[in-house]
N, C-alpha and C positions, 0 to 999 in steps of 0.2 A: 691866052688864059683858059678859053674854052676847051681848048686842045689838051692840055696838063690837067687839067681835071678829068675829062671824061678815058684819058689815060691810064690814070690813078684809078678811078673807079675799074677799067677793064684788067691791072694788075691783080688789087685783088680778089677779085669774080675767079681770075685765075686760079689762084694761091689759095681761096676757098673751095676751089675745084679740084685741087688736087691733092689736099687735106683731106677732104672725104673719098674721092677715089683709093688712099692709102690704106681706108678702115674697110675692114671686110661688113659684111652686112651684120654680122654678128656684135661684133664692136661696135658699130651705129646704133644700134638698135641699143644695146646695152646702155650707151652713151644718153641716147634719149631718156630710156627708163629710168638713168640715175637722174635727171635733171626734170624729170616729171614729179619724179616720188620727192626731192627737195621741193619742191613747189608744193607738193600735195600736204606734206608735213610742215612747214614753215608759212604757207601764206591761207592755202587753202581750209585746214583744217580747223584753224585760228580764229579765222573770217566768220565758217559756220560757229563753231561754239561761241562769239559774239554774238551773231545773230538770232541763235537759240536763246539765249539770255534776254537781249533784247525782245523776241516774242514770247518766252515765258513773262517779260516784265507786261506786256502790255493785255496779256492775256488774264493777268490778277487783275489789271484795271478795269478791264472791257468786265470781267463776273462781278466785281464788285458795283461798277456800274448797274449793271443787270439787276442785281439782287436789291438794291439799292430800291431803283422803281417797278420791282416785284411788292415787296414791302409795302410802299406807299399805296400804290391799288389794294391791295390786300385791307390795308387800312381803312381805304375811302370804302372798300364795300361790304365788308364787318361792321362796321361803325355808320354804315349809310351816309359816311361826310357828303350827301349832296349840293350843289351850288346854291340850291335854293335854299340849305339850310345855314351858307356862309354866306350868300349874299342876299340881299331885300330884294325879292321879288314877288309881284302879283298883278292877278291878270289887270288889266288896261280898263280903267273906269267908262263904262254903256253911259253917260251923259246923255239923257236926252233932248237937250236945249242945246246942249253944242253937237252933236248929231257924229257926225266922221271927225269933226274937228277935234274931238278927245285921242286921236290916234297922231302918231307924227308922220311926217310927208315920208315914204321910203323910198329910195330909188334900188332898181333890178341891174344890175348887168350880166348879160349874155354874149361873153367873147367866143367866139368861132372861125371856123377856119376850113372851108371846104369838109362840112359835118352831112353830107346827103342823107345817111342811115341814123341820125340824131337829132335834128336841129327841130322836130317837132315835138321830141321829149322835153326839154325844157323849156322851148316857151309855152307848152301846153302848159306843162305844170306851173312855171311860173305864173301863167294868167287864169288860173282856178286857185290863187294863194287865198286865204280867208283874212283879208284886210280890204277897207275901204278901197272901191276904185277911185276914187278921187284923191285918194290920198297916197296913190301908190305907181309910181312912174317905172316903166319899165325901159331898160335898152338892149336892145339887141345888134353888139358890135361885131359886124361880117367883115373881114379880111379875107373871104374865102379868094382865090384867081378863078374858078371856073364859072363862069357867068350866068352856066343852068343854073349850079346852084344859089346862086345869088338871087335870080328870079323867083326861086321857090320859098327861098329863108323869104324874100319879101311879103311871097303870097299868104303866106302863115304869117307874118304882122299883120297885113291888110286884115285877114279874115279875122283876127282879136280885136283889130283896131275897127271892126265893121259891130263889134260885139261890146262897142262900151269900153274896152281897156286903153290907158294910156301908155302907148305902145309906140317906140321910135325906132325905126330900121336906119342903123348907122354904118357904111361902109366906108374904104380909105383908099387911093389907088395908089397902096404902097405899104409895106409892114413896117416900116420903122417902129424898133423897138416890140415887136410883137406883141405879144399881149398885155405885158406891160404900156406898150403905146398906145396901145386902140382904147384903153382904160384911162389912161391917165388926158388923153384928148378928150373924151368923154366927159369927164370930168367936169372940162373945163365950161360944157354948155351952159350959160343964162339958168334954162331952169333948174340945172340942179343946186342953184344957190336955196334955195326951197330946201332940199332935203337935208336932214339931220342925220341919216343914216343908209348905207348901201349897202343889199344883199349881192352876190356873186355866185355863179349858178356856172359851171361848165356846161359843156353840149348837151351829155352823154348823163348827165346830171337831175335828178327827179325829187325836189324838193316835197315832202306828204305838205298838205293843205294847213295846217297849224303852223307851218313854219316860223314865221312870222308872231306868232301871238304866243309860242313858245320863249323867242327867242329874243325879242326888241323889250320887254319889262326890264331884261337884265341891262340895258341899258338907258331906258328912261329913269327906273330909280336908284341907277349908281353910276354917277358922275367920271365916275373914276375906271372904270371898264369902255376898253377900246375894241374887243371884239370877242362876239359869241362865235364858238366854232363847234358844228357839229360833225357827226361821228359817219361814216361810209356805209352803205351798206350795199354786194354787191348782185347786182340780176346774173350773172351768167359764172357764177362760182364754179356752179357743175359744170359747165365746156366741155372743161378736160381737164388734166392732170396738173397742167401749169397753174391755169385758173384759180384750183384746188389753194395748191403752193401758195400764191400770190396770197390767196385771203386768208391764211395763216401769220401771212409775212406782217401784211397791214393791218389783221386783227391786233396782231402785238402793239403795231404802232402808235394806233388809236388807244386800246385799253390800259399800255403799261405807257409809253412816251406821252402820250400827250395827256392822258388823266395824272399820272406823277407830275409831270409841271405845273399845270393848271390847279393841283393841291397842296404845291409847295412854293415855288416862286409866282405863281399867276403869272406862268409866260410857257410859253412853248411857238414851238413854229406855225405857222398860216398854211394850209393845206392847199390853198389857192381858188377854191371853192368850198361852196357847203358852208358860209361863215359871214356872218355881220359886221359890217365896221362903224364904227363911229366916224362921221367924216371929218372931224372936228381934230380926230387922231392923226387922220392922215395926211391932213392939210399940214400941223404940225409936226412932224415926221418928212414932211418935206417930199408925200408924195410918193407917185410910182416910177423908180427907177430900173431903165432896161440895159445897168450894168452888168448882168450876170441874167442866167435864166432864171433864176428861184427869186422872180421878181414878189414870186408874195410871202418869202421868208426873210430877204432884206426888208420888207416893209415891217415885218411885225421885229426883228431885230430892231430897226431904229425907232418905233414906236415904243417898243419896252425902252430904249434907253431914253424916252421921254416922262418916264415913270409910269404909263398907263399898263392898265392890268387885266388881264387876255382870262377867258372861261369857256370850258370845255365842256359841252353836253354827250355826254357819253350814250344817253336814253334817247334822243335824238338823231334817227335815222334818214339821210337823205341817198335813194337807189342809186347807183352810176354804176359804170363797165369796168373789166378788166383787161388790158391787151391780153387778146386771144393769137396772137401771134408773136414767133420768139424774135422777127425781127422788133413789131414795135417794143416789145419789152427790151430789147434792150437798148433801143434808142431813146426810151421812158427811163432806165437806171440809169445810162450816161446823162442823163440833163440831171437828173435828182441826187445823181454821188459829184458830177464835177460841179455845178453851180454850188454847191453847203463849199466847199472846198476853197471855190473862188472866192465866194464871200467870206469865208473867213479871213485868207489871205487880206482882204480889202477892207474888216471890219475892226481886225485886232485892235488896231491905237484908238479907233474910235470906242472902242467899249473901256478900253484902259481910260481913258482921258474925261468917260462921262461924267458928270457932275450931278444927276437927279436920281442915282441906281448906289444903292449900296454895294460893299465892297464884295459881300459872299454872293450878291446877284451880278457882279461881272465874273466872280468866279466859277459861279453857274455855266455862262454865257459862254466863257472862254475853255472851259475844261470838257462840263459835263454836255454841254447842248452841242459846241462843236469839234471839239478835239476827240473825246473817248466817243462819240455817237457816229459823227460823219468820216475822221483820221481814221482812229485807230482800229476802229470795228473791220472795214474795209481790209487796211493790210494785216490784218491778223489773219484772217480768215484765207486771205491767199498767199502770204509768203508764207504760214507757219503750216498749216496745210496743204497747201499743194506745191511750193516747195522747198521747205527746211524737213518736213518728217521724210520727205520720199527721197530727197539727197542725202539723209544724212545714214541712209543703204549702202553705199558706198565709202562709209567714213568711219568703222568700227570706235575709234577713239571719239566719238562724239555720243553723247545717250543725254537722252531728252525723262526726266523723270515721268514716272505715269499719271501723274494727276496733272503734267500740261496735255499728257498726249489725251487720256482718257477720262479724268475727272471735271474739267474746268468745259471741256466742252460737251460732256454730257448735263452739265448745269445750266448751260448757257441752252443748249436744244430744247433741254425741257420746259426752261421757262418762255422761251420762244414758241410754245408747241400749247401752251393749257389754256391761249389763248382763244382756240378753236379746237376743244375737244373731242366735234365731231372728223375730223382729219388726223387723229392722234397713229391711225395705223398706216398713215402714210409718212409720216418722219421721215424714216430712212433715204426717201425719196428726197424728201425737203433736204435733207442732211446735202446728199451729193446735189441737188440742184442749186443752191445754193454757191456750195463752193464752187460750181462752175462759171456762176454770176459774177464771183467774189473777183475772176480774171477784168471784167469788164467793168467792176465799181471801182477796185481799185486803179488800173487805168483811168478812167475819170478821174479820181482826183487827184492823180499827179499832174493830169492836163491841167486842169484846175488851180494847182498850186502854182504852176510854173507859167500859167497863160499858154497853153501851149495851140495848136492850130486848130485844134477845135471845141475849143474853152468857150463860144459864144453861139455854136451851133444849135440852133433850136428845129426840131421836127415834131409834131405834132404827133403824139401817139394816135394808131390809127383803132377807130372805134367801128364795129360792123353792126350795132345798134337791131335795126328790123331785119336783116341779115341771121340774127340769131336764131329765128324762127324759121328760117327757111329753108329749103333743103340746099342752099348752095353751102352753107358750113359743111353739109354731112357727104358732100360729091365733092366737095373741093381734095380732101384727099388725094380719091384714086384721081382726078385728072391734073391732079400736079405730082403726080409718084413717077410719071414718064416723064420729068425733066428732074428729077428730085437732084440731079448731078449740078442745079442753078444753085440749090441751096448750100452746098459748100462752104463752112468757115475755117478756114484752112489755120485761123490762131487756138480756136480750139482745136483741131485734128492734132496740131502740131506740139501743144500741152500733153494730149494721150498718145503718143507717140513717147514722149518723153518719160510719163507715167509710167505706160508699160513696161517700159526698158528698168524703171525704178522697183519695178513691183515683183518683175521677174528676178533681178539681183539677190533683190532681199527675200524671198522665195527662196533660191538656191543657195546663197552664203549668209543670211542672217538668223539668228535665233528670236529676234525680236518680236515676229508676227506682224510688221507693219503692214504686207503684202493684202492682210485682207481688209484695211481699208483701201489700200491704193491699187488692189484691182478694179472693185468697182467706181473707186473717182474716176481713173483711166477709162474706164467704159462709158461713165456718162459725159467726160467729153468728146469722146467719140460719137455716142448719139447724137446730142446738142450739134458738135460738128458737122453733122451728115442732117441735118436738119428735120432729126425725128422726135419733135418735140411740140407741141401747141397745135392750134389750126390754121393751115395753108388755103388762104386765100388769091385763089388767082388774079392776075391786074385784068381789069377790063380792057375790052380790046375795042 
C-alpha cells in the first residue's frame, strides 16, 4: 500500500515537472500573473473594501463616542456640576468629647514589588496623612523577591512604626495572584474587621496630606457610594518626549473618561490607586479577584453591578511616575489593553443577566465602557491606520472617502489634545506615537479575547523614582548607545519596512497623497524599533 502511494505521488511530481518544463519562462510568468490579478480582483480587493467599511463603520462610533464625553466634561465644568454639589458632603464633625472617635477607622494599603527608588514615597506620604493615628491603620504588602529590598521597605515601617504610626510590614513567600492577592490576603486580617474604609496607594504614588479629609465625607454621608477616585498628577512629565505623550494620553482619561462617567452613570473604572473604597462594597462584590490583570477594574465592574455609585475628584491630585522607558510602557499598555479585553470576554453574561443595574447602565457597561473604549478604539487605530489606508496604495479600485481618512481623526486628536494644552505643539508627535502603540494595544486584546499565551502576564512597570534626580537618567544614554543593537524590535522594524514599501508605491503611482502620512508613520516605527525613544536605563550589574 505504501509502495502505490508514494508511486503515485512520484508520477505526478513527474508530470508537474514536465508541464512546466514545456512553458517557456515567458508563458510561466504570464500564467502566474493571470492568476494573481484573478486573486487580486476577486478575493483581494473585496476583502479590503469590506474592511474599509467595516473601519469607517467603527471609526463613526469611536467620534461619536469621543464627542459624547467631550460634551459631558464641557458640561460639568461650565456648569461647575461639582460632586460636592451632587452629593452631601462636609467636612467630618471636631467633637470634643469623642476626640478621634468622630473619624472612622481607615485602613492604608501599600502593594509593592521590588520598588528600591519608591517604596519611601508613599509610606512617607501615607504616614504624614492628616487623620487620627489611632484611627488609621496602615499596610504595607512587599511581594518584592530581592531580600535587600525587603530589609529596607521594613526599615521604613520600623522607623514610622518607632514615630507613633500604625504600621504593618506584610510580606508573602510567593505571588499568587499578584496584587490582587497580596490585597485580598490582607484583607483578610482580624484587625481589619475595625475598618469601614480602604485607601490604596501604589509605590510610586504620593498622596497631599488632605487626602483623606477630602475624600472619606463622600462616603460617610452617602451610604450609597463605594468609591472616591482621585485624579494623577504626574512628577516627571518633562523626562522626555514619551513622558510628555503619556500625560496627554492620561490627561484625557482622567478629565473626559473618568469625569463623563462619574457625571452620568456614577461608574467608571478603578485606576488601581489614588482611590477609596468602602469595604462594605467590596466584601459584597465578592472581593479581589486575580482572574485577569485589571484586578481593580473587575472589582469596580462587579461592584457597579451591585448597584453602588463610584465619584470622581477631578480637583484632587495624588503625584506618581510615568514609565520613562519604552520597554516598561509597553509592558504597562499590554496588561492595560489585554486585561479590559479579558474581562470583558469573562464579564459579558454577568452584566447581561444583572438584576440591581438598569438596562441603559448595562448598555453603558457593555458598549460604551468596554466595547467602543477598550475594542474598538484599539483596532481602529491600527488596522485602519497602519494598514487598510497604506494597502489600499496598491488597490486603485478601493478609495476611502476623506472625512474617514482626514476628518474624523482630526476630531478625535483634537479632543484627545485640549486636554493638556500645554503639549498642543507636540501632537504630531502624539499622532505617530500613538499609532505605533496602537501595534501593541491591539495585540493585547486579541490575546485577551482569545486567552491567548500571555493573556495573564503581569510585569511590574518599572519606576526609577530617586533615580530621577540623578545623573544616571542623563548618562544612561551615551553608555547604552554602544549596545543600542540590544534594543531591537524587530515587529516594529518589520511594520516600517512594510510602510515604506507602502509609501513609496503611493508616492510613485498614486494621486491621493497618502505618502505623506505613511512616510512619517514608517519612520516612527523605525525609531521606536531601533530603540530611540524614552530613557535607557541600564540593568545593574
Amino acid at each position: 500500500m505504501e509502495g502505490s502511494v508514494s508511486t503515485s505521488v512520484v508520477r505526478y511530481i513527474d508530470r508537474a515537472y514536465d508541464l512546466l518544463s514545456s512553458l517557456s519562462t515567458a508563458e510561466a510568468l504570464s500564467r502566474v500573473a493571470a492568476v494573481c490579478e484573478v486573486v487580486r480582483v476577486g478575493v483581494l480587493v473585496p476583502l479590503l473594501k469590506v474592511a474599509v467599511v467595516l473601519c469607517l463603520t467603527m471609526s463613526v462610533m469611536l467620534v461619536i463616542e469621543k464627542l459624547f464625553m467631550a460634551i459631558v466634561a464641557l458640561y460639568v465644568k461650565v456648569f461647575r456640576r461639582t460632586p460636592e454639589k451632587i452629593y452631601k458632603w462636609a467636612p467630618l464633625s471636631q467633637d470634643l468629647e469623642l476626640g478621634s472617635l468622630s473619624h472612622p477607622v481607615v485602613l492604608v494599603q501599600i502593594p509593592m514589588f521590588n520598588e528600591r527608588e519608591v517604596y519611601q514615597i508613599s509610606i512617607g506620604a501615607v504616614c504624614k496623612l492628616a487623620w487620627p493615628h489611632d484611627r488609621l491603620i496602615i499596610q504595607v504588602l512587599d511581594d518584592s523577591t530581592d531580600l535587600s529590598i525587603r530589609e529596607l521597605v521594613q526599615e521604613e515601617c520600623q522607623k514610622w512604626s518607632n514615630k507613633g504610626r500604625r504600621i504593618h510590614y506584610i510580606s508573602r513567600d510567593n505571588r499568587n495572584g499578584y496584587k490582587a492577592g497580596a490585597m485580598k490576603e490582607a484583607m483578610d486580617l482580624d484587625y481589619v474587621k475595625k475598618c469601614d474604609y480602604v485607601a490604596i496607594f501604589d509605590a510610586d504614588h504620593e498622596p497631599p496630606t488632605d487626602f483623606l479629609l477630602r475624600t472619606i465625607p463622600f462616603l460617610v454621608h452617602n451610604p450609597d457610594i463605594a468609591l472616591v477616585q482621585a485624579r494623577w498628577k504626574f512628577v516627571n512629565a518633562n523626562e522626555c518626549i514619551m513622558t510628555r505623550i503619556q500625560e496627554m494620553s492620561l490627561n484625557y482619561h482622567f478629565k473626559m473618561e473618568q469625569q463623563s462617567g462619574s457625571s452620568t452613570m456614577a461608574f467608571f473604572g478603578f485606576n488601581g490607586t489614588a482611590g477609596v473604597w468602602r469595604i462594605q462594597a467590596i466584601n459584597e462584590a465578592e472581593g479581589w479577584k486575580e482572574r485577569t490583570t485589571v484586578e481593580d477594574m473587575d472589582l469596580a465592574v462587579r461592584a457597579s453591578l451591585q448597584g453602588w455609585k463610584f465619584v470622581y475628584l477631578g480637583d484632587l491630585k495624588v503625584k506618581s511616575e510615568l514609565p520613562s522607558s519604552y520597554k516598561a510602557y509597553r509592558y504597562q499598555q499590554h496588561r492595560w489593553s489585554c486585561g479590559p479585553a479579558n474581562l470583558f470576554k469573562k464579564m459579558t453574561i454577568d452584566i447581561i443577566m444583572a438584576k440591581k443595574v438598569s438596562l441603559l447602565k448595562k448598555l453603558f457597561l457593555l458598549y460604551n465602557f468596554f466595547f467602543a473604549r477598550r475594542i474598538i478604539s484599539h483596532n481602529v487605530t491600527f488596522f485602519f491606520y497602519c494598514i487598510i489606508i497604506p494597502l489600499s496604495s496598491f488597490f486603485p479600485e478601493v478609495t476611502i472617502p476623506k472625512w474617514g481618512v482626514f476628518y474624523i481623526p482630526t476630531v478625535i486628536t483634537i479632543l484627545n489634545s485640549i486636554g493638556t494644552p500645554r503639549s498642543l505643539h507636540l501632537i504630531i508627535i502624539w499622532i505617530f506615537f500613538e499609532n505605533v502603540m496602537s501595534l501593541h494595544r491591539c495585540k493585547a486584546v486579541f490575546i485577551g479575547l482569545f486567552e491567548a499565551g500571555r493573556v495573564n502576564e503581569w510585569v511590574v512597570t518599572e519606576k526609577l523614582g530617586k533615580a530621577l534626580k540623578t545623573k544616571q537618567v542623563s548618562t544612561a544614554a551615551k553608555r547604552s548607545s554602544n549596545k543600542f543593537w540590544q534594543r531591537f524590535l524587530f515587529l516594529e522594524l518589520g511594520m516600517a519596512v512594510v510602510l515604506l514599501i507602502c509609501a513609496c508605491y503611493n508616492f510613485i503611482y498614486r494621486s491621493n497623497q497618502y505618502f505623506i502620512f505613511i512616510f512619517p508613520l514608517s519612520l516612527s516605527f523605525f525609531l521606536m524599533g531601533f530603540g530611540f525613544v524614552g530613557t535607557h536605563i541600564p540593568a545593574a550589574k
